[in-house]
C-alpha positions in Angstrom: 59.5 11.8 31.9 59.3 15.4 30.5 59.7 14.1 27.0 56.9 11.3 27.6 54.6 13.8 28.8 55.0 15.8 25.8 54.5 13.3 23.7 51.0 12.2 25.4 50.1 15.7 25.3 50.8 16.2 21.3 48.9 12.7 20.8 46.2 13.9 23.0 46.3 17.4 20.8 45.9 15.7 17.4 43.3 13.3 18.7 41.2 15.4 20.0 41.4 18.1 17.2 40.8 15.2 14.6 37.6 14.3 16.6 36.7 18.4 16.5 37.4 18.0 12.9 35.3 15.2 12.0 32.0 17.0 13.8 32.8 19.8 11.8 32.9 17.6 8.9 29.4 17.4 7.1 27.4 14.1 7.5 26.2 11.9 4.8 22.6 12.9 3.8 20.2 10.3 5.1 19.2 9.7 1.3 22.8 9.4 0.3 23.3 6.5 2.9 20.6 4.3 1.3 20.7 5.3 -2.7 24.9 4.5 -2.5 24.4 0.7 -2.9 21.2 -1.1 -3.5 19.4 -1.7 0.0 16.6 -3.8 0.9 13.6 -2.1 2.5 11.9 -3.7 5.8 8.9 -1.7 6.8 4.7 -1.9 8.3 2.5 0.1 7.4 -1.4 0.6 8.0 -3.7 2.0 5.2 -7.1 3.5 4.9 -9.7 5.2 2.7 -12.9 5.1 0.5 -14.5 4.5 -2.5 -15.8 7.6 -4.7 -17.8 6.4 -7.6 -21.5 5.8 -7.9 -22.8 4.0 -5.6 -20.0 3.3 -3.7 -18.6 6.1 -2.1 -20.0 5.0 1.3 -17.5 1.9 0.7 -14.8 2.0 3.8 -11.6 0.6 4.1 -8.8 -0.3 6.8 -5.6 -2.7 6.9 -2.7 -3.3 8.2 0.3 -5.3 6.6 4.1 -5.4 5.7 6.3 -3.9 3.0 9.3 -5.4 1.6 11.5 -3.7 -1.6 14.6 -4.1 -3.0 16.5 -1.6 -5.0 17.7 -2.7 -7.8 19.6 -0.6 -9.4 21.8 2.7 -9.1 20.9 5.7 -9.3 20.1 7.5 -12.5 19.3 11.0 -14.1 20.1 14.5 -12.9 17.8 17.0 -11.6 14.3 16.5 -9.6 14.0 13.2 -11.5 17.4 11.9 -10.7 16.6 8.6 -8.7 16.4 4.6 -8.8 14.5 1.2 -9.2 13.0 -0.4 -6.9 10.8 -3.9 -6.8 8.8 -4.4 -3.9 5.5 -6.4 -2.4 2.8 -6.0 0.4 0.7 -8.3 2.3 -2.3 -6.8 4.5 -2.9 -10.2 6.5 -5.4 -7.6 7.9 -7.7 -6.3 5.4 -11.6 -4.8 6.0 -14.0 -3.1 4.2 -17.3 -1.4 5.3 -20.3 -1.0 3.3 -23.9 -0.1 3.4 -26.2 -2.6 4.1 -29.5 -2.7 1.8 -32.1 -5.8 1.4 -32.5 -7.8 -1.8 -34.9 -10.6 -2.6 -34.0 -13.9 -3.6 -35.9 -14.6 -6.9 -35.8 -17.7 -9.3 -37.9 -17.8 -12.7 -39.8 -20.3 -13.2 -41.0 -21.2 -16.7 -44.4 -22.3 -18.1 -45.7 -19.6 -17.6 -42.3 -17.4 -16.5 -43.1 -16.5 -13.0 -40.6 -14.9 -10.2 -41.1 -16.9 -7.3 -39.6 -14.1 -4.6 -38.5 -15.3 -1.2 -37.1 -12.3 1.6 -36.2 -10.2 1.9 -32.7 -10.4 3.6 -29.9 -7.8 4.1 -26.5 -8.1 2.0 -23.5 -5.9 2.3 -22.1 -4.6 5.8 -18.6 -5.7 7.1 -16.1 -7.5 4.9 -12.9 -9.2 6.3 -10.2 -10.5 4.3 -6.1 -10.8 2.9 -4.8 -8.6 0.4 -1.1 -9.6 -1.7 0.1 -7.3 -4.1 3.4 -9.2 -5.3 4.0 -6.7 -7.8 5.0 -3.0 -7.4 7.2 -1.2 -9.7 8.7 2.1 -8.3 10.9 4.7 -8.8 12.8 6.2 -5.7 13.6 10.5 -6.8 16.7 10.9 -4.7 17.7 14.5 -5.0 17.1 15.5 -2.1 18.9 14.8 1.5 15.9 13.4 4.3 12.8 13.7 2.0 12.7 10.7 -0.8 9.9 11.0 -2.8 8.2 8.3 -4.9 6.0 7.0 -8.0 4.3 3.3 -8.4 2.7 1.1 -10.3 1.4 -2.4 -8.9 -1.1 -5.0 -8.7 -2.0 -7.7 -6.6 -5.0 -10.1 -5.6 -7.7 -10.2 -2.6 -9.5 -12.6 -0.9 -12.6 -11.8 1.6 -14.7 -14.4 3.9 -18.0 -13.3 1.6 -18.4 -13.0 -2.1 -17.2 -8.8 -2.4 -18.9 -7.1 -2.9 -22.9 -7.7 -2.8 -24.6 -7.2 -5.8 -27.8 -5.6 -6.1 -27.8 -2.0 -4.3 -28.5 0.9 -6.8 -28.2 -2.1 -9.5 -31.1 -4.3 -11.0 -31.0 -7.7 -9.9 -34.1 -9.4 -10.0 -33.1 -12.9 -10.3 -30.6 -14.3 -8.5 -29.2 -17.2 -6.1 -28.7 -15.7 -2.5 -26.5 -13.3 -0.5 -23.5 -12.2 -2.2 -24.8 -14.0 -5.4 -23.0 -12.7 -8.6 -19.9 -11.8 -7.2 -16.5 -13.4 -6.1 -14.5 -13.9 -3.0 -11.6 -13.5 -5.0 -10.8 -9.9 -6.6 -7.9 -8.1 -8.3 -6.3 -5.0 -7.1 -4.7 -2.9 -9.8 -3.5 0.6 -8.5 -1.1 3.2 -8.5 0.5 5.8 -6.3 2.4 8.6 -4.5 4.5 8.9 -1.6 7.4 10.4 0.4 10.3 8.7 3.0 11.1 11.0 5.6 14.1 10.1 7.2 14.2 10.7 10.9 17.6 8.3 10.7 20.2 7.5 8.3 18.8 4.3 7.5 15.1 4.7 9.0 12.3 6.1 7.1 8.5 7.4 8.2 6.4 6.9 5.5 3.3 8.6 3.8 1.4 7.0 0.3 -1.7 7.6 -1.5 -3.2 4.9 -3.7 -5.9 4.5 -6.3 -7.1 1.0 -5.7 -9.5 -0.6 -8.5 -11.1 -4.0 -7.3 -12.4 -6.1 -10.0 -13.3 -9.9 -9.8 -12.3 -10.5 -13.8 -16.0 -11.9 -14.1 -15.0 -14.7 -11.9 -18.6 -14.4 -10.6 -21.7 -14.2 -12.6 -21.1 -10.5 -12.6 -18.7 -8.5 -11.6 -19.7 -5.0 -9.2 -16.3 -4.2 -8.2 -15.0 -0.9 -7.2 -14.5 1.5 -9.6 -12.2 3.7 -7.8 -11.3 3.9 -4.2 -8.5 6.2 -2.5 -6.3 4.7 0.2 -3.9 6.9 2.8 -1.0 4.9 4.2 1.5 5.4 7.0 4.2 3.7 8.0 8.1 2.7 8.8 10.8 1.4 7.3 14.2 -0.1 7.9 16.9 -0.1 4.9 19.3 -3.0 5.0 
């Protein structure tokens, strides 16, 4: 009985100093745990911002939408470039932009002798709704450091709005033309680029901050094509590595 005891208490002894070990032991940076393999990346996130070029810096914008990325390669480099590849996508099924409203006149020329015939006014511009998809954004993941992962990105994508986006006409000559939202297109393409950080408050969970430039341009799929310029977007969100 003697001997059995003292065998219980050495197995109890190395147990519990292997346990007292391991805490000692330090833990796997939160970066490490997702840049060791090649992860997928689950997250929402909800972006905001402006416009800032002529007349358009009174152009608003909210959404909400999804982020999915897969890393696709390991990790590369040395140093504060030292990182990986990523390919990713977003969908905003929740996408709306404010704008100024202004009044235009709906004029049509009429020849013999050429005469606008002027009928209005009516008011254009105000709130736009709509779905954003940008299938394609290329990043690169710097993985130095151990709960801060910064990153770079270029993408592009596509928009759609309920109205032709945006209205034509404020600031901008546009005597003839053939109603509200003539001139533009409902359809509109998003090329952009960006910064942004993963905080990990868990090995494998990330809070995230972004900053995009966002161009909108309709490719002259319209009669003409007003676009956006340049806006600036904020985003915040959360992610789940796999």
């Amino acid at each position: 009985m003697r001997k059995l005891f003292g065998v219980a208490t050495a197995m109890f002894a190395m147990v519990t100093g292997a346990q007292g070990h391991a805490q000692m032991m330090p833990q796997e940076a939160p970066v490490q745990a997702v840049t060791s393999g090649t992860p997928w990346e689950y997250g929402v996130l909800f972006q905001g911002g402006k416009g800032f070029t002529q007349n358009r810096d009174g152009f608003k914008f909210f959404m909400a939408g999804a982020h999915v990325g897969k890393v696709l390669t390991p990790v590369y480099g040395k140093g504060v470039l030292r990182g990986n590849f990523e390919y990713a996508g977003e969908i905003f099924p929740y996408w709306q932009s404010n704008t100024p409203k202004f009044q235009r006149y709906n004029c049509v020329a009429t020849p013999n002798p050429i005469v606008l015939d002027c009928a209005g006014p009516y008011t254009v511009g105000g709130t736009y709704h709509g779905v954003s998809i940008t299938p394609i954004i290329l990043r690169w993941n710097f993985t130095h450091g151990k709960r801060i992962m910064p990153w770079v990105q270029a993408a592009g994508g596509v928009l759609w709005t309920n109205h032709k986006y945006p209205a034509y006409g404020q600031g901008e000559v546009n005597l003839v033309n053939s109603g509200p939202g003539s001139g533009a297109s409902v359809w509109n393409f998003t090329p952009q680029g960006g910064i942004g950080v993963h905080y990990f408050v868990k090995p494998k969970q990330s809070l995230d901050l972004g900053a995009n430039g966002i161009h909108i341009s309709s490719a002259s799929l319209g009669d003409r094509n007003p676009g956006v310029n340049a806006s600036v977007q904020f985003s915040l969100g959360y992610s789940w590595w796999k």
